[in-house]
C-alpha positions in Angstrom: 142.3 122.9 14.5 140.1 124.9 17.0 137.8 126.8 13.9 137.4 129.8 16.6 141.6 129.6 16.6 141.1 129.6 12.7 139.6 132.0 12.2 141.2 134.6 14.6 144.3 133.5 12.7 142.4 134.6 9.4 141.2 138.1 11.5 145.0 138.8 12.3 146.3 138.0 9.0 143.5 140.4 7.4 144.5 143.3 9.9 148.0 142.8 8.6 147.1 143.5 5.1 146.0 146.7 6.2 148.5 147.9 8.7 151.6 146.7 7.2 154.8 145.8 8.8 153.0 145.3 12.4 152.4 141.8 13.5 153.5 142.0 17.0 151.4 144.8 17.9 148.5 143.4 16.0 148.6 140.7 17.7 148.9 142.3 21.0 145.9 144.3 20.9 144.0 141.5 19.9 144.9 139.7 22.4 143.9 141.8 25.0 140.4 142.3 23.8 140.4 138.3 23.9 141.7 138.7 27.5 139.1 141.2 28.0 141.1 144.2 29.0 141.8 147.4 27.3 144.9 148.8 25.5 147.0 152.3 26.1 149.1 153.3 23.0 152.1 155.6 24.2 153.3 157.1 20.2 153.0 160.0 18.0 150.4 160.6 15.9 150.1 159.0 12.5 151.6 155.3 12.8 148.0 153.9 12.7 146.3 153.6 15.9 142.6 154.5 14.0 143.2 152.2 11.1 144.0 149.3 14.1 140.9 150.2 16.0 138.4 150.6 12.4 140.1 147.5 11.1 138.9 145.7 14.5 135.5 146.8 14.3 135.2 146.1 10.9 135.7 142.8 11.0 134.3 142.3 14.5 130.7 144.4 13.3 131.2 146.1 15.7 130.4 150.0 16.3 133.3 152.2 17.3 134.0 155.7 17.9 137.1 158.1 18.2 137.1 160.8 20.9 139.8 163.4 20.1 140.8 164.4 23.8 141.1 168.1 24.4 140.9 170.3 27.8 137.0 170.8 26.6 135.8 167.5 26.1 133.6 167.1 29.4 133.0 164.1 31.2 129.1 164.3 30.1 130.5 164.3 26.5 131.4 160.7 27.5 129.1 159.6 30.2 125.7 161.1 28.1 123.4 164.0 29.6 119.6 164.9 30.7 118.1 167.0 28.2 114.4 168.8 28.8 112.3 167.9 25.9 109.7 169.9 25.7 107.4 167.6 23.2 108.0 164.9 26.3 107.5 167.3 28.9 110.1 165.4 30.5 113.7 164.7 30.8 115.2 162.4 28.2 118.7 160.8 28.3 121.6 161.1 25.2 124.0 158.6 25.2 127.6 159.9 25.3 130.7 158.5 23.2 131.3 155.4 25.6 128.1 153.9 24.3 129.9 151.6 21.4 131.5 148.2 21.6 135.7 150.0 20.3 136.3 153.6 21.3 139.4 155.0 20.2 140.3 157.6 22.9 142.7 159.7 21.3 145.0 161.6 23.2 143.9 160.9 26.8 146.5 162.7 28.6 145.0 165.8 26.7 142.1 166.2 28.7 141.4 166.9 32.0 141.7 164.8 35.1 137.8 164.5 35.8 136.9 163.6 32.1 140.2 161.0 32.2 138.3 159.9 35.3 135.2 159.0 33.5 136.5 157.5 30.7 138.3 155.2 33.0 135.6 154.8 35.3 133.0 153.3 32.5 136.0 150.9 31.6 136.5 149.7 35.3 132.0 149.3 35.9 131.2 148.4 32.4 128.5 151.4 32.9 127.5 154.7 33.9 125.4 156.3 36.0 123.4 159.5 35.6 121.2 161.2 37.3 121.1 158.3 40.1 120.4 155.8 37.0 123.3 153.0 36.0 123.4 152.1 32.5 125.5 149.6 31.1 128.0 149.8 28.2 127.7 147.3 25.0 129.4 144.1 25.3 132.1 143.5 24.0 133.8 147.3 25.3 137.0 147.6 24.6 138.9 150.6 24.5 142.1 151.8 22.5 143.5 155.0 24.5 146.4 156.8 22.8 149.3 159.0 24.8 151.5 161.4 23.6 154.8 161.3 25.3 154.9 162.9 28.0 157.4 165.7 27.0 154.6 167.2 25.4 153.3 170.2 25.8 149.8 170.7 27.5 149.4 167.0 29.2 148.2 165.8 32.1 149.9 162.8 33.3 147.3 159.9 33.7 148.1 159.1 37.7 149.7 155.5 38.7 146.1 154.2 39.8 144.5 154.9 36.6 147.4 153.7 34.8 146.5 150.5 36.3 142.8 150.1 34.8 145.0 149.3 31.0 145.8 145.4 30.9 148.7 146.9 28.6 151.0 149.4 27.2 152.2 149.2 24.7 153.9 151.3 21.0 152.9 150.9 17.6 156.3 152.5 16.3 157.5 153.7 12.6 157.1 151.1 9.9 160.1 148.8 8.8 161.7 150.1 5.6 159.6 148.1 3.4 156.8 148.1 5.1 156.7 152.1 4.3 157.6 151.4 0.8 154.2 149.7 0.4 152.9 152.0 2.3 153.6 154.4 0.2 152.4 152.5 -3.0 148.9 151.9 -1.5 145.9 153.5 -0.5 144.9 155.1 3.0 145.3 152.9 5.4 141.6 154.0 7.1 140.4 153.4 3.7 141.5 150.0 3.1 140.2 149.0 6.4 136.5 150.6 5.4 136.5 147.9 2.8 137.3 144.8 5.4 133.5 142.6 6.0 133.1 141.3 9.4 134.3 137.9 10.1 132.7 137.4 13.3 130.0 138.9 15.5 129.8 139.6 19.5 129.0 136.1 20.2 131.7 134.0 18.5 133.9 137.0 20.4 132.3 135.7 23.8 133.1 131.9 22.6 136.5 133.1 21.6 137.0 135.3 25.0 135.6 131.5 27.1 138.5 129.6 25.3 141.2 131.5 26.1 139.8 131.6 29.3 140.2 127.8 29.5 143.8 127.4 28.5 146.2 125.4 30.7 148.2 127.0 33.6 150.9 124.8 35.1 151.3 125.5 38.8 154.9 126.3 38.0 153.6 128.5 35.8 151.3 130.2 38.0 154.4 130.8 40.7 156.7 132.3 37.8 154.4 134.8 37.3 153.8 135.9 40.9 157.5 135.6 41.7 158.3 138.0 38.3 155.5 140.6 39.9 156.7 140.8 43.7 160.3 141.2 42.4 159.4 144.6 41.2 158.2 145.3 45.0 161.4 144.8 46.0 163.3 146.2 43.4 166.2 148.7 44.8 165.3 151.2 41.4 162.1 150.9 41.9 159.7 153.7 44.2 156.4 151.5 43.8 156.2 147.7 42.2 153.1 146.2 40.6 149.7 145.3 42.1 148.3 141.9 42.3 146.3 143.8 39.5 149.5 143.2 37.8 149.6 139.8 38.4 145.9 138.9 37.0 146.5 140.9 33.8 149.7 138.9 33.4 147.5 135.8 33.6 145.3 136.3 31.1 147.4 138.2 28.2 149.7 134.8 28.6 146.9 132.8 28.1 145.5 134.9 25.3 149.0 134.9 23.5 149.1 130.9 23.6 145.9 131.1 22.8 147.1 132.6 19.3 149.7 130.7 19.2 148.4 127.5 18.6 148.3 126.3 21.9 145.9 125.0 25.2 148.8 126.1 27.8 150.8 128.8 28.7 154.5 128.1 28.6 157.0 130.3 30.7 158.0 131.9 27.1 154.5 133.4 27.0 154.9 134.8 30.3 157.7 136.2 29.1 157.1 137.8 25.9 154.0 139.7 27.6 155.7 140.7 31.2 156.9 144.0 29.8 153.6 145.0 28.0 151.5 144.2 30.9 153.9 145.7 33.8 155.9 148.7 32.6 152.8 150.8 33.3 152.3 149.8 36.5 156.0 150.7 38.3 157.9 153.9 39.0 161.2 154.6 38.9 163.0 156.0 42.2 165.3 158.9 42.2 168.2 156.5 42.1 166.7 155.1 38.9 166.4 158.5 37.3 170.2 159.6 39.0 171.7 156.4 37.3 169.6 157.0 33.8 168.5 153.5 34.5 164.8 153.1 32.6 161.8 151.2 33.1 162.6 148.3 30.7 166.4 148.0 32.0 164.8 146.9 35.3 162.3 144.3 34.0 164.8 142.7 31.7 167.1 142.2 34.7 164.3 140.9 36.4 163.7 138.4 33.8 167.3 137.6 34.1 167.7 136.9 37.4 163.9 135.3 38.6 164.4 131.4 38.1 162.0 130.2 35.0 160.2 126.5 35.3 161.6 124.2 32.7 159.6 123.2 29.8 159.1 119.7 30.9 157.9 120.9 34.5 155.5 123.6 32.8 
């Protein structure tokens, strides 16, 4: 077995011992930081989002940070700022929050538009610029942004094209009924995950990151996953379909999944499993959608229905 495989295998199982009864959201996060995208967390608060984010870190050594969105966090709070120092007699830079390799952005849709601009901005470059000077962010970044529903009072809706910057969407959700039970029997959750050791560093991430980049894509394949994307351009509920954005993220999340999985090749199961997480956020329901109280997932598990999949043997 691949010992890089192994021993993300071992990094999953650890996570799990932490944040009980979650596997498939474990894995998905994970996956996208192998993929090299970033993550947006539509819940409510206190189903584990900063024990996910610590746990990853941890075992990762990696530095992270949690922002706590509000309307007064400023886009310099992120960015960094020019202060005077008199001692200098000059202008000296301060690093803002982004400066870290996870930052758990909590709350986006909290804040205001030109601070949610930032954020997403950094995550888009991979830097900042200040006073006419770019700086780039540690490698690995990877950021874990959390959303309150929408319903909510006092947020501001992250717009369609910004949306677009997260390879996924996706919910942690309430624990199973076990799960809680242990929950309940144990220790904090951010405590437990204090106590993980690193596993790995940023460089057996980066080997990690190349192999999953290397995994197999059949032509077929390729052609599912372009024909499952331009069917929500056509889609009759649908006001806007997804970008060939959409497409590329699909790409790599399959290939980071099979990755997991065992595998050196996607297979159209992959594609499928990870069509919802990666698209969902990119469409928008038409006012015959909303008339007919037809939702978002309705439309992409029809479209999984009804776009032709490549056979195993041909894929």
């Amino acid at each position: 077995m691949d010992p890089n495989r192994d021993l993300a295998q071992k990094m999953l199982a650890a996570i799990n011992q932490v944040l009980l009864g979650k596997e498939e959201p474990v894995m998905e996060a994970f996956a996208t930081m192998l993929a090299g995208g970033h993550v947006l967390i539509e819940d409510i608060p206190g189903v584990g989002k900063t024990t996910l984010a610590l746990a990853l870190s941890r075992l990762m050594g990696l530095q992270w940070r949690r922002v706590q969105f509000t309307p007064d966090v400023l886009p310099s709070d992120l960015t960094g700022f020019s202060i005077y120092r008199k001692d200098k007699e000059a202008f000296v830079y301060q690093p803002g929050a982004v400066f870290c390799n996870i930052l758990l952005a909590d709350e986006i849709n909290r804040t205001s538009p030109k601070t949610q601009s930032a954020l997403l901005e950094t995550m888009e470059e991979g830097a900042v610029s200040v006073d006419g000077v770019t700086r780039p962010v540690p490698a690995p970044f990877f950021v874990i942004a959390t959303q309150n529903p929408l319903s909510a009072e006092g947020t501001q809706p992250l717009p369609m094209a910004q949306m677009d910057r997260f390879m996924i969407q996706m919910s942690i959700g309430y624990p199973d009924f076990a799960s809680e039970i242990a929950l309940a029997k144990q220790a904090n959750g951010e405590k437990r995950a204090e106590q993980l050791s690193a596993m790995i560093d940023a460089s057996a991430l980066s080997a990690m990151q190349r192999a999953v980049g290397q995994v197999y894509l059949h032509d077929t394949v390729y052609a599912y996953i372009v024909r499952l994307v331009a069917a929500t351009r056509d889609d009759p509920y649908l006001q806007m379909g997804a970008s060939p954005r959409g497409t590329i993220a699909l790409v790599k999340m399959a290939r980071a999944a099979a990755w997991l999985r065992g595998r050196d090749f996607v297979t159209p199961a992959d594609v499928v499993d990870q069509f919802p997480l990666v698209i969902t956020h990119r469409i928008l329901l038409n006012g015959r959608a909303r008339l007919e109280g037809v939702r978002k997932r309705d439309v992409l598990q029809r479209i999984l229905k009804e776009t032709d999949k490549p056979t195993t043997r041909e894929a």
